[in-house]
C-alpha positions as a Markdown table, in Angstrom:
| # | Residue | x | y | z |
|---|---|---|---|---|
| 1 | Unk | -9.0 | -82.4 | 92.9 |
| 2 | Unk | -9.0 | -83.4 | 89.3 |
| 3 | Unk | -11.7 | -86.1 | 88.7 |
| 4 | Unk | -13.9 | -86.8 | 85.2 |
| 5 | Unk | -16.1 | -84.5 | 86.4 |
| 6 | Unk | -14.3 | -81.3 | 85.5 |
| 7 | Unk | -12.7 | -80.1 | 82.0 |
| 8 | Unk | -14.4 | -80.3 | 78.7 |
| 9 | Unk | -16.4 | -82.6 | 77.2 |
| 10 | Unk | -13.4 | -83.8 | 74.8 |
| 11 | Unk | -11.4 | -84.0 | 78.0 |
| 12 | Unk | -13.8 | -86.1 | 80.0 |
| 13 | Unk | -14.0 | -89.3 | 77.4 |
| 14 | Unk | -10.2 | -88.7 | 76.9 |
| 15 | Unk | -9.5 | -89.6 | 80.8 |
| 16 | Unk | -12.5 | -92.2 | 80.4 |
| 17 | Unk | -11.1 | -93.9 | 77.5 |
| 18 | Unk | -7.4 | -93.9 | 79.2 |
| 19 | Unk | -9.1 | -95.5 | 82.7 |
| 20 | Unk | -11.0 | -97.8 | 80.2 |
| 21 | Unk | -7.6 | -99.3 | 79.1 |
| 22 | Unk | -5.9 | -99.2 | 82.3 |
| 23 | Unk | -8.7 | -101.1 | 83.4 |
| 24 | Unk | -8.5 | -103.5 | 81.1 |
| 25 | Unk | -4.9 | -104.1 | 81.5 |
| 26 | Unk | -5.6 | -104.5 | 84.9 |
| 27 | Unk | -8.0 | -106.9 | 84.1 |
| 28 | Unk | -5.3 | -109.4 | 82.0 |
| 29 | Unk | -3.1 | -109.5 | 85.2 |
| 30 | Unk | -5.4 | -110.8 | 87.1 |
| 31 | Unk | -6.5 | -113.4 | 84.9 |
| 32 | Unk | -2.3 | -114.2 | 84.5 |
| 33 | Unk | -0.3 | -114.3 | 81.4 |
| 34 | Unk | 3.1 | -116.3 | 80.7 |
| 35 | Unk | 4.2 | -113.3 | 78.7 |
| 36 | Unk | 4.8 | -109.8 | 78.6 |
| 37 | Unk | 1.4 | -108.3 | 77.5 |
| 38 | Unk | 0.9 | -107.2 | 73.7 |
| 39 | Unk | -0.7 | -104.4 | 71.9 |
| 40 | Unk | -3.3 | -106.1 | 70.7 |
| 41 | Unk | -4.4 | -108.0 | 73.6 |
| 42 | Unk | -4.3 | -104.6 | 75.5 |
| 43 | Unk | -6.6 | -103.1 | 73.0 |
| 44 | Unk | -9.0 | -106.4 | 72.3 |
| 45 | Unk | -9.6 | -106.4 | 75.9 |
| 46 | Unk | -10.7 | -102.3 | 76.0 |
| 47 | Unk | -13.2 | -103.3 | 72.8 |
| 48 | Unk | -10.7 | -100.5 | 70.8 |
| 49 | Unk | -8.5 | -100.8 | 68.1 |
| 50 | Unk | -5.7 | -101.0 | 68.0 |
| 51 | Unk | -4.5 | -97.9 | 66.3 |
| 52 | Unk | -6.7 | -96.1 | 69.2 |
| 53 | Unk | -4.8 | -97.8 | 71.7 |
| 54 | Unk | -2.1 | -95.8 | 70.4 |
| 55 | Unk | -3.6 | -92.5 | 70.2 |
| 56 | Unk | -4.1 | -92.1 | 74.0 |
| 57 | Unk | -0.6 | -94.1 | 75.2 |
| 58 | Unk | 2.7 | -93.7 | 72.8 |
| 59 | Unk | 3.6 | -97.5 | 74.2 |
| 60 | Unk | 1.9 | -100.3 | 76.1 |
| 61 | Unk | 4.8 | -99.3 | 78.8 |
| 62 | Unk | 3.0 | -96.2 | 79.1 |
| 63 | Unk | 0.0 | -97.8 | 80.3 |
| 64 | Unk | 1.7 | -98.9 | 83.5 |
| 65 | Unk | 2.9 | -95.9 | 84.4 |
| 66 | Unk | -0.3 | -93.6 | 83.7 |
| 67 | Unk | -1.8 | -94.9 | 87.3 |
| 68 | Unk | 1.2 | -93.0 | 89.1 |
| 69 | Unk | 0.9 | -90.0 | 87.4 |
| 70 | Unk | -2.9 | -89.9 | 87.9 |
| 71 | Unk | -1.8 | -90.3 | 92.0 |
| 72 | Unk | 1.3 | -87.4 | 91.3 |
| 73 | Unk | -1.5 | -85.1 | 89.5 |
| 74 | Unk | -4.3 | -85.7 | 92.7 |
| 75 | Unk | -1.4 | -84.5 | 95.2 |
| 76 | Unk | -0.7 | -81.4 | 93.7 |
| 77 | Unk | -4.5 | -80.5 | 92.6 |
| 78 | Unk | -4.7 | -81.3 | 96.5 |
| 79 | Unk | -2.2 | -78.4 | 97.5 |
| 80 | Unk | -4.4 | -76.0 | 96.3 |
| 81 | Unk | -6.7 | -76.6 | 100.1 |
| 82 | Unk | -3.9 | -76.0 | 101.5 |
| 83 | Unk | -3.9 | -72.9 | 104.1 |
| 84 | Unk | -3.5 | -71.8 | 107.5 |
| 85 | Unk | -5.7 | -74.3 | 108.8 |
| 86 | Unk | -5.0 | -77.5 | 106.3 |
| 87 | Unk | -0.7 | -77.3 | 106.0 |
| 88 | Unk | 0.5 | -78.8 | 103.0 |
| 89 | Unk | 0.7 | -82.4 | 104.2 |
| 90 | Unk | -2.6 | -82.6 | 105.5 |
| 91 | Unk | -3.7 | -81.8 | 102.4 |
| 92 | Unk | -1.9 | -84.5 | 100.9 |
| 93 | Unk | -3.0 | -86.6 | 103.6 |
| 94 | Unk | -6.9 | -85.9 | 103.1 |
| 95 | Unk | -6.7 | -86.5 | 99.1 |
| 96 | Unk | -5.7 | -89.9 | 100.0 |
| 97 | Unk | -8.8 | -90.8 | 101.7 |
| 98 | Unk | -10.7 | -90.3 | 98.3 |
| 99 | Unk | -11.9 | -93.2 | 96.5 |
| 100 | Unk | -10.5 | -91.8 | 93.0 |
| 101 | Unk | -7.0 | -91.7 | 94.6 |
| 102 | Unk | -7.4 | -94.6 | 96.8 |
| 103 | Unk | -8.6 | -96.8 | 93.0 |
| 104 | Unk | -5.5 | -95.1 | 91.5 |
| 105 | Unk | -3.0 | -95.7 | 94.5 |
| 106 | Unk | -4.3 | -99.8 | 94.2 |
| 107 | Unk | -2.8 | -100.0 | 90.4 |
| 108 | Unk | 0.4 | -98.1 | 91.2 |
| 109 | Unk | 0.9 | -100.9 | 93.6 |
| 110 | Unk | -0.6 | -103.7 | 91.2 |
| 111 | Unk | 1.7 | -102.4 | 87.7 |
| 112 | Unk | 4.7 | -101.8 | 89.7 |
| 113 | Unk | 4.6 | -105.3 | 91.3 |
| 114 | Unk | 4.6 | -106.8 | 87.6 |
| 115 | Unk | 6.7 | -105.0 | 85.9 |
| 116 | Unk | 9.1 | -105.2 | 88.4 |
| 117 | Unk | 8.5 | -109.3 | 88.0 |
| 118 | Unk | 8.9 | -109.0 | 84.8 |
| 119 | Unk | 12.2 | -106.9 | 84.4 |
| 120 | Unk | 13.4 | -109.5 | 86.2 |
| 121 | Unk | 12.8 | -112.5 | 83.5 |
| 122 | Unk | 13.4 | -109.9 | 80.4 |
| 123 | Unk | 9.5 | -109.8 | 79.3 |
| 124 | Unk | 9.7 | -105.9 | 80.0 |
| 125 | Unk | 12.2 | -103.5 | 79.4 |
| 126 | Unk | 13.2 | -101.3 | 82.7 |
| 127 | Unk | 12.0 | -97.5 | 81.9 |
| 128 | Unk | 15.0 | -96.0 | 84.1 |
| 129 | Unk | 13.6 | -92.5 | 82.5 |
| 130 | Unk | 10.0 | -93.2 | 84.2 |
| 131 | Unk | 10.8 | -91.9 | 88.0 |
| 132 | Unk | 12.7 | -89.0 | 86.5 |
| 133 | Unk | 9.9 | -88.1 | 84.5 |
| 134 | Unk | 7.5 | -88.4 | 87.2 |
| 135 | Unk | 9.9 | -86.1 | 89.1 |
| 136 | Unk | 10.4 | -83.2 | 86.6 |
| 137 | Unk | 6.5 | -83.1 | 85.8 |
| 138 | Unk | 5.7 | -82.3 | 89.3 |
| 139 | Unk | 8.6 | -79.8 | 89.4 |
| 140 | Unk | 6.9 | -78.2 | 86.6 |
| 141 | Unk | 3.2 | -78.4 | 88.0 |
| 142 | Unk | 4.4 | -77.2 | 91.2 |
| 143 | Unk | 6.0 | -74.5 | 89.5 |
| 144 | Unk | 3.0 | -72.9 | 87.6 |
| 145 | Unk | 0.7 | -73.2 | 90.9 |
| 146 | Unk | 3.2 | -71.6 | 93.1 |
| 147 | Unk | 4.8 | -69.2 | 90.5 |
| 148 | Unk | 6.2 | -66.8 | 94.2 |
| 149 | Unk | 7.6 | -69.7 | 95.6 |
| 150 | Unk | 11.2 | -70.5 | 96.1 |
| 151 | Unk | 12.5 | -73.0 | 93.8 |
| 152 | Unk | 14.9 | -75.0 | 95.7 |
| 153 | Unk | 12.5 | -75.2 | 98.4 |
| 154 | Unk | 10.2 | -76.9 | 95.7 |
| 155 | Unk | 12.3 | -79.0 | 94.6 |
| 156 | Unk | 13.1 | -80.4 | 97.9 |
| 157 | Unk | 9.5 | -81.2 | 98.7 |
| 158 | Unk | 9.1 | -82.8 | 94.7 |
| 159 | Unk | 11.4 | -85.3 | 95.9 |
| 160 | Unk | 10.4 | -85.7 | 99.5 |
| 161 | Unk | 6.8 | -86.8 | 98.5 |
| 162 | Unk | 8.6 | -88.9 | 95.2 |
| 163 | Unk | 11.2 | -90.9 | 98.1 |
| 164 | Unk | 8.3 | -91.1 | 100.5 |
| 165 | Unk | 6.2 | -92.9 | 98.3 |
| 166 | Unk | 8.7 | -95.0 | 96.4 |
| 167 | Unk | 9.7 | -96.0 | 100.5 |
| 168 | Unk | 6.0 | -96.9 | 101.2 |
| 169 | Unk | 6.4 | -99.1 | 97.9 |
| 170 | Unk | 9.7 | -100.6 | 98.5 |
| 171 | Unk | 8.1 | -101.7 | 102.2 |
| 172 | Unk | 4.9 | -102.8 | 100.3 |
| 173 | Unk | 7.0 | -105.1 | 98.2 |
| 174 | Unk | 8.1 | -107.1 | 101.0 |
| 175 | Unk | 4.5 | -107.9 | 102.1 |
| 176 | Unk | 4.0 | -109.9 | 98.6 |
| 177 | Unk | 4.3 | -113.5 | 99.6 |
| 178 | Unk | 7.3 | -115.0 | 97.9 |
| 179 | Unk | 4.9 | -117.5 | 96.1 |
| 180 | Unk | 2.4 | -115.3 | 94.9 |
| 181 | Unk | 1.1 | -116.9 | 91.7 |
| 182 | Unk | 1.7 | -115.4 | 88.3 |
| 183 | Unk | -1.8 | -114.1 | 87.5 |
| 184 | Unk | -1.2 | -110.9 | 90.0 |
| 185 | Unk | -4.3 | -111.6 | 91.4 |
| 186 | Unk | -3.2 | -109.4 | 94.0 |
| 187 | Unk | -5.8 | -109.5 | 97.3 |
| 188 | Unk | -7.9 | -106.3 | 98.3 |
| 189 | Unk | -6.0 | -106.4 | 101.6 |
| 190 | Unk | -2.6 | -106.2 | 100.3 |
| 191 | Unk | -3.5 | -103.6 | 97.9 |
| 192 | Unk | -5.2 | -101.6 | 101.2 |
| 193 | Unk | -1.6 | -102.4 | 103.0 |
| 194 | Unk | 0.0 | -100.0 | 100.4 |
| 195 | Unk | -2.4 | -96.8 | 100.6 |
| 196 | Unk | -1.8 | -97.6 | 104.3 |
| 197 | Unk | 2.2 | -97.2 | 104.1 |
| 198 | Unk | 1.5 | -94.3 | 101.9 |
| 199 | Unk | -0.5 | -92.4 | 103.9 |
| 200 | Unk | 2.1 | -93.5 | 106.8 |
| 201 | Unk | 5.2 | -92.1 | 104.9 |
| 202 | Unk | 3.0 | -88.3 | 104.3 |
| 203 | Unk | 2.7 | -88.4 | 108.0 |
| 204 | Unk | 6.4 | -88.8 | 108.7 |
| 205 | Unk | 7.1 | -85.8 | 106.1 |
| 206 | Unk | 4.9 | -84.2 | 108.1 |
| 207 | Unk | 5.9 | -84.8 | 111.3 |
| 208 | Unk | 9.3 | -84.4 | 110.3 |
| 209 | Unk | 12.6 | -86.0 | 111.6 |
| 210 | Unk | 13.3 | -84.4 | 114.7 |
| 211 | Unk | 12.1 | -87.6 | 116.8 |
| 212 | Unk | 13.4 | -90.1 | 114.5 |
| 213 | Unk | 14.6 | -93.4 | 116.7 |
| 214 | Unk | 18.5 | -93.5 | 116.7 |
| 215 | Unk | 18.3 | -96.9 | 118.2 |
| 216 | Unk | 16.5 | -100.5 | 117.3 |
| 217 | Unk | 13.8 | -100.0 | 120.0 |
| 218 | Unk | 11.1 | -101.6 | 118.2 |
| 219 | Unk | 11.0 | -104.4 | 115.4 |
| 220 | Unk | 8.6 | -103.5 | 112.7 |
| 221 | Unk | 6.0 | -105.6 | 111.9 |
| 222 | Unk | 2.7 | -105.8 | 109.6 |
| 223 | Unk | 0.9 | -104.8 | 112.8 |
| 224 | Unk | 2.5 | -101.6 | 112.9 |
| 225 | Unk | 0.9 | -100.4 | 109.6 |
C-alpha cells in the first residue's frame, strides 16, 4: 500500500507537504467559515506561501478532491495482495481497516459534505469533471498493473468500486442531522459511520447480487450499519 514511507526522498515531503495542506483545510472547516475558503487562508493556515500552495494543488478546489484520490490510489495499491487465497475484494476490504486509509476515507466524507453545502448557496463551483476524472485515473492504474487483463472486464469493476462508494456516501449523507451547524465540525462517530457503509458496499460487490431482496422485508435503519 502506498504510504510516506516508500518513494524518494523528494516524493516523501511532496505527499507530506500535500497532507500538511489538507490538513489544514480540514482544520478551517471545523473552526466554520461564512464563505467559501480562499487561497490565502488555505496557505496561512499550512505556514506556506502562497505561491507554494499552488505548486502542489493547480486550485483550492483541488484540495478537496486530493483525499479521494489518496482512497482510489490505496485500493488499487491493495490489488496487488490479491491471490488465490485473498480475492480481489477482500483485498479491498482489508486496506480499509488501515489507519492511513481509514484518516483518508474521514476527509472524503468531511470535503464532500461541504462542498456539496456549498454548491448549494453558490460559494463553490460544482467540478462535474471530478468523478470522471477519478474514474479514468483508475482505469488507467488498473490498466498498467494488470497489462493481461481484459479491458472491459476492468472497466466494469472501475465503476463498480466508483458506484459502491459514491452509494455508501449518498447513504452517509442522510445521517448528517439536518441542523448540523456550519463549522463542519463533523463528530468522530459520524465520520466512523461512513468507513462503515464503505466497507459494507465492498462486501456487497463481493458477495454479489444473486440474493439481493426483491421485496421490502426489512426497513433500514442506523442499526443496521
Amino acid at each position: 500500500m502506498t504510504s510516506l514511507s516508500t518513494g524518494t526522498r523528494r516524493e516523501q515531503n511532496k505527499r507530506a507537504t500535500k497532507q500538511a495542506i489538507v490538513d489544514a483545510v480540514a482544520q478551517l472547516l471545523r473552526q466554520g467559515t461564512d464563505s467559501a475558503l480562499t487561497a490565502h487562508q488555505i496557505s496561512d493556515a499550512a505556514g506556506i506561501s502562497r505561491r507554494t500552495l499552488f505548486n502542489y494543488f493547480p486550485t483550492v478546489d483541488a484540495i478537496y478532491s486530493y483525499p479521494l484520490h489518496q482512497v482510489l490510489d490505496s485500493m488499487v495499491e491493495s490489488m496487488g495482495m490479491a491471490s488465490d487465497s485473498i480475492p480481489l475484494l477482500e483485498s479491498i476490504i482489508q486496506a480499509l481497516k488501515s489507519d492511513e486509509v481509514t484518516q483518508q476515507l474521514g476527509q472524503v466524507a468531511h470535503f464532500g459534505a461541504y462542498v456539496i453545502g456549498n454548491e448549494a448557496n453558490g460559494r463553490i463551483t460544482a467540478n462535474v469533471n471530478e468523478w470522471q476524472q477519478a474514474t479514468m485515473d483508475v482505469l488507467e492504474k488498473l490498466g498498467h498493473r494488470y497489462p493481461q487483463a481484459d479491458s472491459f472486464s476492468i472497466r466494469v469493476l472501475t465503476h463498480a468500486l466508483l458506484g459502491a462508494g459514491q452509494a455508501a456516501f449518498d447513504e452517509w449523507m442522510e445521517h448528517i442531522p439536518a441542523n448540523q451547524n456550519q463549522s463542519m465540525d463533523i463528530s468522530p462517530e459520524l465520520l466512523a459511520t461512513f468507513h462503515t457503509l464503505v466497507t459494507k458496499a465492498m462486501h456487497t460487490l463481493e458477495l454479489g447480487f444473486n440474493h439481493f431482496p426483491l421485496t421490502n422485508t426489512c426497513t433500514s435503519t442506523s442499526k443496521d450499519i
